[in-house]
N, C-alpha and C positions, 0 to 999 in steps of 0.2 A: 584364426585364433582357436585357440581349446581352451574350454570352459567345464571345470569339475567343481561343482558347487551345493549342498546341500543347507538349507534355512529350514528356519524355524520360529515364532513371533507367536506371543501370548498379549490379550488384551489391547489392542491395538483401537484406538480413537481417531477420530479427523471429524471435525465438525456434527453431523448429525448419524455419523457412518462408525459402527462397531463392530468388533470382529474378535470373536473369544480366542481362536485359536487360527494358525496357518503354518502349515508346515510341505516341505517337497523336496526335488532334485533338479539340477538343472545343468546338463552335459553337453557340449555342444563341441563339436571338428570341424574347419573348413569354413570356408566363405560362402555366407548363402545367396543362391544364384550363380554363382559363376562356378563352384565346385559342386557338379549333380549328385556326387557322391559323398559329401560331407554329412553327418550325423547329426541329430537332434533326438534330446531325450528330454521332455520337461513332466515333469510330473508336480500337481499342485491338488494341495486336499485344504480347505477349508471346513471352519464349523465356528456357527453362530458368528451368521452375516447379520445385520440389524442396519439397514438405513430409513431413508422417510415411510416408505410404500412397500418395501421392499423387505422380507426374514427369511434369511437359508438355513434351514438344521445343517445344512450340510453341500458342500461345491468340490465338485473332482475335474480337473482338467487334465489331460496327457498328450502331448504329442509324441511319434517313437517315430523313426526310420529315416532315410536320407531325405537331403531336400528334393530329390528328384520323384521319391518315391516313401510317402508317411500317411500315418493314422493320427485320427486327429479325434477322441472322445473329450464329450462333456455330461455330464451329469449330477441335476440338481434337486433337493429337497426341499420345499419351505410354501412361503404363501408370499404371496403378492394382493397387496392393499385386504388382505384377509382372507384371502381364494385360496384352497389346496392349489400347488403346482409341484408336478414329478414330472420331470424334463430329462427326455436321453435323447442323445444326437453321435451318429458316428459319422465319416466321412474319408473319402482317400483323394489324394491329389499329389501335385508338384509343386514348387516355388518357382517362376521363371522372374528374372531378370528381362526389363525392358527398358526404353530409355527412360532414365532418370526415375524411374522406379523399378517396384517388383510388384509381381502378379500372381498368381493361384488360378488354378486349374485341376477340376477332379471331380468327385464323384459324392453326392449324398447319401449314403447308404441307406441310412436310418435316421429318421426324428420321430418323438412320440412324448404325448405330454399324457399319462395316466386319470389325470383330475379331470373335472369339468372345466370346457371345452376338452372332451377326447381328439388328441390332435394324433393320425397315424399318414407317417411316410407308405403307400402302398407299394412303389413302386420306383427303384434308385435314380438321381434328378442328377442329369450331368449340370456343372455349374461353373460359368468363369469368372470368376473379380478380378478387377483392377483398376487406377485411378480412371472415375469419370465411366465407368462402363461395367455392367452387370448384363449377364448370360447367363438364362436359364434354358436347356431342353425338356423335351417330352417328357412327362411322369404324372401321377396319380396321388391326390392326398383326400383324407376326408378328415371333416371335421363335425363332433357330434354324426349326425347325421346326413349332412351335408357332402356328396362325394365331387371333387373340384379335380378336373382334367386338363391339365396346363398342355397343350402342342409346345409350345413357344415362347420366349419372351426375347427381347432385347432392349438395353436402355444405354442410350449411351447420349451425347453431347450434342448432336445429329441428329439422334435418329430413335423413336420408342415402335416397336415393332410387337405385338401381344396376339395369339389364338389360344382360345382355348372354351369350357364351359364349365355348368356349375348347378348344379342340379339338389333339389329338397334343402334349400339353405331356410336354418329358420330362424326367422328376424329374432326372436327370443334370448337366442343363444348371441346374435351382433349386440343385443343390448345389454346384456349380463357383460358382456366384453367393457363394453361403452363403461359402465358402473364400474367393474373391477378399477379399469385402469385413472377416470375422473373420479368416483367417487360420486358421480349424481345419477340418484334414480330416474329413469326413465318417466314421462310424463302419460303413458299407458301402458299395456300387456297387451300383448299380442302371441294364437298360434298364427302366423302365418307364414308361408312356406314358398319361397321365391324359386324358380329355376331362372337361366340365364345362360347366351351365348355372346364373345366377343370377336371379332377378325380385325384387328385395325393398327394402321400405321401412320406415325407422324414423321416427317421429314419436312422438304421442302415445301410436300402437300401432306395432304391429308385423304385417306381410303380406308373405309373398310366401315364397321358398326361395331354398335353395341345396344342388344336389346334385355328387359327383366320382365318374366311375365309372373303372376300369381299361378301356384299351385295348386293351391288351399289354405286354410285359415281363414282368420278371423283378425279385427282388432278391438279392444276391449278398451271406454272409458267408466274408471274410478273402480278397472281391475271385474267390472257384473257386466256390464250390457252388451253386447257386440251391435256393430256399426251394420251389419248383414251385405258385407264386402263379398261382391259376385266375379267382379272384373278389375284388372290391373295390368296394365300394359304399357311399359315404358321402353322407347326405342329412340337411339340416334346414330343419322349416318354421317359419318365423315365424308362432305364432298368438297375436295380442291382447298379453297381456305374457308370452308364454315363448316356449321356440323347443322343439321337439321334434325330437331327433336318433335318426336311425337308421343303425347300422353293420353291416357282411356283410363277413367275409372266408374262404376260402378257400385251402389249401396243401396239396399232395400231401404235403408232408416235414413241417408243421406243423399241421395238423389244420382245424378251422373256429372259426370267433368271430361270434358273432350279440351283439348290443345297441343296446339301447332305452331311453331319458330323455330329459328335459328338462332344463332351464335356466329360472331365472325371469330378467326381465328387471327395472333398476332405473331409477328414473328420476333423470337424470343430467343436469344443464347442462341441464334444458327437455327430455330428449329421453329414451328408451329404452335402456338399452345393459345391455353383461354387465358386471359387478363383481364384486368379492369376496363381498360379500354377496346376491351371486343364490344362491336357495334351488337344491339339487340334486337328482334323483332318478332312479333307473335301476336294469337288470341287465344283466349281460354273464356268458354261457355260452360257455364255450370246451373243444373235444374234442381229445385227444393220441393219437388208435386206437394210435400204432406209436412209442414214442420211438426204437427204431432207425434211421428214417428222419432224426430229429434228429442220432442220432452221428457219422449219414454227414458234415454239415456240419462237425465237427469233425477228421475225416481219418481215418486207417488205426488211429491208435493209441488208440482206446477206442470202445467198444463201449456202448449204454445198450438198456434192455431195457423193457417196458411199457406203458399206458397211462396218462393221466390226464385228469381232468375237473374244471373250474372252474363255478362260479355262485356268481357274487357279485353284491350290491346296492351301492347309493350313496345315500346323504342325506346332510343338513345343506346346508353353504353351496361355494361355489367354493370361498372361502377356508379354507375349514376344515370340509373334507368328512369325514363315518364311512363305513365298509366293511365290513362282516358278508356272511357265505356261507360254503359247506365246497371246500374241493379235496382229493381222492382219489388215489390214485394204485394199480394193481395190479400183481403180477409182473412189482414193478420189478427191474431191475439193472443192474451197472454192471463194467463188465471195461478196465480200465487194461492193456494187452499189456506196455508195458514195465516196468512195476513187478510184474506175475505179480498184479494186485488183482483177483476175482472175488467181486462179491457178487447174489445172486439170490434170488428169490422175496421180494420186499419189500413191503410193504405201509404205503401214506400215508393217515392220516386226520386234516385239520384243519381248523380250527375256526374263520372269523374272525369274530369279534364287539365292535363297537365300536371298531373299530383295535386291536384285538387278538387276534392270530393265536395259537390255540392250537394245540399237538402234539398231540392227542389219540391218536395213537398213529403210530410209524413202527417199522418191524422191519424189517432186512434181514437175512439168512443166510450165513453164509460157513463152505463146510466143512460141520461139521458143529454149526457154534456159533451164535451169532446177535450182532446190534446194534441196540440198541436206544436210544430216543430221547423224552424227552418235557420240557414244558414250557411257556413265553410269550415271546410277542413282539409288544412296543411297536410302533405303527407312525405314532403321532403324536407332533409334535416334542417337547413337555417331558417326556414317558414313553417316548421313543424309545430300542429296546433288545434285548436278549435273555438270557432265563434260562431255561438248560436242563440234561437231564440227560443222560448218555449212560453205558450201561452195555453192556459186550462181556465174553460168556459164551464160552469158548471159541471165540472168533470167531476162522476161517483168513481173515486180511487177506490174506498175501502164499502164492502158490499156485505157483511156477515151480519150473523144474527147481533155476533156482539160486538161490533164494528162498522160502525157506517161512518160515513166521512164522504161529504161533497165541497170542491173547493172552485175558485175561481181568480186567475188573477195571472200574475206571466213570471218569468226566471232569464236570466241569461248565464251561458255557460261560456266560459273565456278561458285560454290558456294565458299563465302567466309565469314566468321564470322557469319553466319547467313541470307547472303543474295545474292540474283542471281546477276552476274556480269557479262554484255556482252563486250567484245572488237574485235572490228575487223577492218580489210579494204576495203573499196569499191568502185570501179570506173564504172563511169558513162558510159554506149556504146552508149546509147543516150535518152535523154530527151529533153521533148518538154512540156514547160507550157502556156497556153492560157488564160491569165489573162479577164474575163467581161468585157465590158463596161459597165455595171454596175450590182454591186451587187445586192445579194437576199435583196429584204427587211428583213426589222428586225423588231421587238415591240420594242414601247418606253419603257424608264427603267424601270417607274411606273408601269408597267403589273407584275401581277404576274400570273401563267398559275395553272391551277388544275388539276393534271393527277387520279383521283380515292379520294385517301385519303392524295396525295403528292403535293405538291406546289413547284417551282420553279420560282423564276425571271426571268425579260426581260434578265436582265445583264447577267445570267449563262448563259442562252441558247442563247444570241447573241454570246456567247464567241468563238473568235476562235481556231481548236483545237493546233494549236502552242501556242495561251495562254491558254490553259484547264492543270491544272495541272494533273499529273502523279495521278496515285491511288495510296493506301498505298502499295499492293503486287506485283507495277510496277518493273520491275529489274533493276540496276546500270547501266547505256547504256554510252561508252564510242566508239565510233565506228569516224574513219577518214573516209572524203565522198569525193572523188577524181572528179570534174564533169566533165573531160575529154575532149574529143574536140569536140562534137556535143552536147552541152547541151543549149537547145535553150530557149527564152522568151520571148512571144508576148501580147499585148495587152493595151488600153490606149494610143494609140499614139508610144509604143514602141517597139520592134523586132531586138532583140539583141542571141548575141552569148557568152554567158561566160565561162570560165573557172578558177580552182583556186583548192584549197582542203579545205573544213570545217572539222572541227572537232563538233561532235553533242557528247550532254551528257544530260543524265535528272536521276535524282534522285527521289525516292521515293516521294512523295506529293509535290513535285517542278516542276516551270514548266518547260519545255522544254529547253535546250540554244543553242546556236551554236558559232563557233568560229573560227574566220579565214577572210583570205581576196578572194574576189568574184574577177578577172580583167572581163571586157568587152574588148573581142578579138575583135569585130567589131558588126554592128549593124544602127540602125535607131532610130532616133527621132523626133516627129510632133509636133512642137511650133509653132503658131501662123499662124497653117492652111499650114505651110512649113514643107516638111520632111527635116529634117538634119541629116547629116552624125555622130556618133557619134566619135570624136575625140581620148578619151578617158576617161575611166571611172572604179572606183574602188568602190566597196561594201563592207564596212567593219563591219562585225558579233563580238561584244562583246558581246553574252548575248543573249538578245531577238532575236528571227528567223523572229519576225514582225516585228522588226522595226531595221535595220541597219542603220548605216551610209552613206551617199552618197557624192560622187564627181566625178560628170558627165560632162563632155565637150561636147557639139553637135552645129556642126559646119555647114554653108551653104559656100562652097569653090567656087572654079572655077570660080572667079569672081575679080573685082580688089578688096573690102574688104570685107575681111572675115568677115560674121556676123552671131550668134548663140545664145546660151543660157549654163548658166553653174549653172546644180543644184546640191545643196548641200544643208546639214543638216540631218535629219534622215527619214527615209522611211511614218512615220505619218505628219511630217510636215516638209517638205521639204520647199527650196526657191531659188525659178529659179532667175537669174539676167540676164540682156540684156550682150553681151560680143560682138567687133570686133575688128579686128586688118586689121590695128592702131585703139587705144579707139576712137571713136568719139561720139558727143553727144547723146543722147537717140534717138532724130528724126531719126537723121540718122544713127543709129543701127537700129530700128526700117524697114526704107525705104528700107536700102540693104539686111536685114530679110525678108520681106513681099515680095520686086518686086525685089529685085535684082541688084538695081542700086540707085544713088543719089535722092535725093528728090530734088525737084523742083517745087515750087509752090504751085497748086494744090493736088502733088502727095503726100504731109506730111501730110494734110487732109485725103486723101483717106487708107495712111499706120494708121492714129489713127482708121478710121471707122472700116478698114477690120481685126483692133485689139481688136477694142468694139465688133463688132460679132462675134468674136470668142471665144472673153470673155464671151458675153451671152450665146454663145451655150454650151460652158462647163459649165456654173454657170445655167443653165437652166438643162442640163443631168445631170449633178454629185451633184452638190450643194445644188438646193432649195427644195429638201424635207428632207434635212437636216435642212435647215436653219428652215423652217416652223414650225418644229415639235419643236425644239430649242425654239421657242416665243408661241406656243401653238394652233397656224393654220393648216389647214388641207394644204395648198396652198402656193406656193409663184413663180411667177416666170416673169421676163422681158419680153419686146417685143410688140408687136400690140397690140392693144386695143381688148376686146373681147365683149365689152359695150357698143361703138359705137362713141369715141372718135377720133379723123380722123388727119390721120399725124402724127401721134408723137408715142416716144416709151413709154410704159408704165410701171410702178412697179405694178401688179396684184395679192393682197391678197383676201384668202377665207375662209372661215371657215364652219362648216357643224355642225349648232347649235342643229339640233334633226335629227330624220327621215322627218321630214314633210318641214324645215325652215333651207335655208343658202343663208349665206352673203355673197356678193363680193365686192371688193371695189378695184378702180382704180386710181391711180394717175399718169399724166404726167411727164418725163423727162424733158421738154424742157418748159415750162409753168403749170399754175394755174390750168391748166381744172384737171378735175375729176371729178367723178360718183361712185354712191352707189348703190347697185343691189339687192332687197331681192326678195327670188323665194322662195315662198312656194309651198306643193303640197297639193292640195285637195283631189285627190283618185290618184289612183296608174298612172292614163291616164291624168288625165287635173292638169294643174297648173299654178298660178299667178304670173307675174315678175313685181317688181316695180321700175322701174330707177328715181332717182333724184343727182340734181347738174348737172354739166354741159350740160349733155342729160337727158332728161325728157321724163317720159310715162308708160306706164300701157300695157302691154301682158296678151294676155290669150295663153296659147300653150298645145297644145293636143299632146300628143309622144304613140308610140304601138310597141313594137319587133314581129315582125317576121321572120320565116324563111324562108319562097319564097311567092313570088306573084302567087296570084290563078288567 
């Protein structure tokens, strides 16, 4: 047939696949295959390919010359799942006829992808296709840095036959591959730098190997720490119908891993290969001298303490392997810094037998109590599970200045439908919490923080962890919390004694809740610069752990009228009300609050002043870099003038307009006056103050830090 044909096609659609433009030739003599001398001429140009993962600027294909003898280019523009790729490929061969098909035979000349992965043909790769059978010869390619030396290949129906090596491959570059073409970030960074030889043939039998050794590198978790990977060594040999695998590794931070098995091989499609049903067999010993070295990888804030040691076996099949062996573990511990958790001297002994990991014993110490642990765990899928015990004898969980917590009492942890489920009971032997005077600073919400390649808001990381929700793989928690009769809470003006039982629950990606009623068995309260006794008082938990309910009584007695404060409403926005008995007016709430006795005169005066100061002092400590930040000032706070205004209380804003220029500005309470302050700095030592409005003038002031006088 003779074929003279020129096309051409604009805007072209099909499902999620688009295509701006397509235009070529396509001439064709002769029967291919059977005429060696028939012609082919196809010439095809594309631009703005657009499918799922996939965008071409631009696609050229040409085939030219007889079927016995033609050139075959391709080259393309574009990105792949968002990767540059510049892709040139040339090649020469023939078309043979075979039976019931056709086949190719020729020559690689050239392939070469310009982007990252640098892909270069070094060296021309003779090559046969046809149904059921690929043939590669002898050639040279590298990638990135990686140089890979093929002897050989064959694959065919029968028969896979491969030599060759592979030398500075770095994992880095297989995992950017991994991400381009899935889309899922790797779950660490690694330099590490593999070489690699294989000889091996599958047939009837099976000869030859395949081994990977480390060259250098590293591997990194959370992108900082390296693992201090010294040795890596992975080899397996093809003998007859199994393959025998041997594994070495090595890590200053993570200890060593020695193992040995095989593989049966199955025969598959005429040929050798691994399947589900190859039999399995092996052991793998693993040493942990120092789990300290592991907490290093987790940063500054926890601590782990011990060693441990593994040996386990393997049988059954690929597909449905058994596991039996013990792992150990000695003077273990574990030190959480910002929770105050310290537990030590711990000791692991289990048990795996059959896909079934037994507890045979685990004890850890805290304090002077202990925690204890035992049970099973399913580890194959239709019994996949866990049922355990956990019992805490006066166990000190939490250990800090401002956190102590000792509990006792037991939990069971059960899998159910798919998902871990704790229930237990526990009572308090004593707790002690020590609430700030005031909180850690926080960033305002606008912040957002850059950890590497990750971003996070003010808002998350201000977030408390009673509101941080649960993870997805958090377990079911249903536990009753008895807080018994020494569980104490100081701070803020308050130092109380409660008791009651919560109930605490959190489910999978929710937050926290709690549930129950708090009493205040006794205690103290500081209003208005007076401690009071607290009357009574009940904390009621629907739900949020941060913010209950309140109805609190604190009382000043011993006197002819009792006069206090009674708060209530919820733990974020509470609202204290003046209270005595008998009701009497504000003042004289106020008077028998403050001094003790009736007001008189003068003295109703003196009960509003010594309520304004104490109202500044709190809205001065607690409140105005709240407030300030709230209107967009660096400052805000009552009291004396700091400007130069004389007598009077002041409202004091400031703002800090660069590094060199901030403003202050003053207004009086009690009158008109006010002043305006701007203080530039010239060099890091002298700088200019300009006061205007009620006080007037010009500063020059020279400042210097040092540590001692010479």
């Amino acid at each position: 047939p003779v074929i003279d044909a020129d096309y051409k096609a604009e805007n072209l659609a099909f499902g999620v696949h688009r295509l701006e433009s397509l235009s070529g030739e396509a001439h064709t003599q002769g029967v291919p295959g059977k005429d060696p001398q028939a012609r082919v001429l196809l010439n095809l140009n594309a631009r703005g390919l657009h499918s799922a993962d996939l965008s071409l600027s631009k696609l050229h294909a040409n085939i030219d010359g007889t079927y016995a003898k033609h050139t075959i280019r391709i080259a393309a523009d574009g990105k792949v799942r968002g990767q540059a790729l510049q892709l040139s490929m040339e090649a020469s061969g023939q078309l043979l006829e075979e039976a019931q098909s056709l086949a190719w035979n020729g020559e690689l000349r050239t392939l070469q992808n310009l982007t990252s992965p640098r892909l270069q043909l070094e060296t021309p790769l003779q090559l046969a296709v046809g149904p059921g059978r690929l043939e590669l010869g002898a050639g040279r390619l590298t990638m990135a840095n990686a140089a890979i030396d093929l002897q050989s290949l064959v694959y065919r129906d029968d028969l896979v036959r491969s030599e060759g090596s592979i030398q500075s491959l770095e994992v880095a570059q297989l995992l950017a591959l991994q991400k381009q073409f899935t889309g899922q970030a790797p779950a660490m960074s690694t330099d590490l730098v593999l070489d690699g030889r294989w000889n091996l043939t599958l047939a009837d039998r099976a000869d030859g190997f395949v081994e990977i050794n480390r060259r250098g590198g590293d591997f990194r978790l959370n992108g900082q720490s390296a693992i201090g990977l010294s040795l890596l060594a992975l080899r397996a040999d093809f003998q007859a119908d199994h393959i025998a695998l041997q594994a070495q590794a090595k890590a200053t931070r993570m200890g060593t891993v020695d193992g040995q098995g095989q593989i049966g091989l199955q025969r598959v499609d005429g040929r050798l290969a691994i399947s589900p049903r190859s039999p399995v067999s092996g052991r793998m010993t693993a040493s942990i001298p120092s789990l300290q070295t592991i907490a290093a990888l987790a940063g500054p804030r926890m601590a782990l303490a011990g060693e441990v040691a593994m040996d386990l076996t393997a049988s059954g099949t690929l597909g449905v392997p058994v596991f039996s062996g013990t792992v150990t573990g000695d003077r273990l511990g574990l030190t959480l810094y910002d929770q105050g958790v310290h537990l030590h001297d711990g000791i692991a002994r289990l048990r795996l037998e059959n896909n079934i990991l037994e507890l045979q014993r685990v004890e850890f110490h805290g304090g002077s109590g202990t925690l204890k642990a035992t049970g099973h765990m399913a580890l194959d899928g239709a019994q996949r599970g866990l049922n355990a015990t956990i019992v805490a004898s006066k166990l000190q969980l939490l250990a800090s200045p401002s956190a102590q917590l000792t509990v006792t009492g037991n939990a069971e942890a059960a899998t159910a439908a798919g998902q871990l489920l704790v229930t237990g009971k526990f009572a308090v032997d004593h707790g002690l919490f020590n609430l700030p005077e005031q909180a850690a600073p926080q960033l305002d919400a606008d912040v957002v923080v850059l950890r590497g390649k990750q971003t996070q808001t003010a808002a998350r990381i201000n977030r408390k962890p009673a509101e941080q929700p649960a993870g997805a793989f958090t377990p079911r928690i249903n536990v009753d919390l008895d807080l018994g009769n020494d569980f104490l809470f100081k701070g803020a003006g308050v130092n109380l004694r409660l008791a009651g039982v919560l109930n605490l629950r959190s489910e999978p990606g929710a937050t926290p809740q709690a549930f129950g009623t708090v009493n205040v068995v006794e205690g103290s309260y500081e209003a208005f610069g007076t401690r009071l006794a607290v009357d009574s008082g009940v904390i009621n938990f629907q739900g949020s752990l941060s913010d209950p309910n309140l109805n609190i009584l604190a009382m000043r007695r011993q006197q002819d009228v009792a006069a206090g404060v009674r708060v209530t409403g919820n733990a974020r926005q509470p609202r204290v009300q003046l209270v005595s008995e008998p009701d009497l007016p504000r003042d004289e709430q106020l008077s028998w609050l403050v001094f003790g006795r009736n007001s008189s005169g003068g003295e109703a005066g003196q009960a509003q002043a010594a309520v304004q100061g104490a109202a500044l002092g709190l809205f001065n400590k607690f409140g105005a870099g709240r407030a300030a930040r709230s209107v967009g000032l660096d400052t805000i706070s009552i009291g004396e003038s700091k400007y130069g205004l004389v007598g009077a209380q002041v409202v004091n804003l400031g703002k800090e307009i660069s590094d060199r220029l901030y403003i202050g500005y003053e207004q009086s309470l009690a009158g008109a006056e006010s002043v305006l302050k701007l203080i530039y700095a010239l060099t890091p030592h002298w700088s200019v103050a300009l006061r205007g409005g009620t006080v007037t003038g010009v500063d020059a002031l020279y400042s210097k830090r040092f540590d001692k006088i010479r």
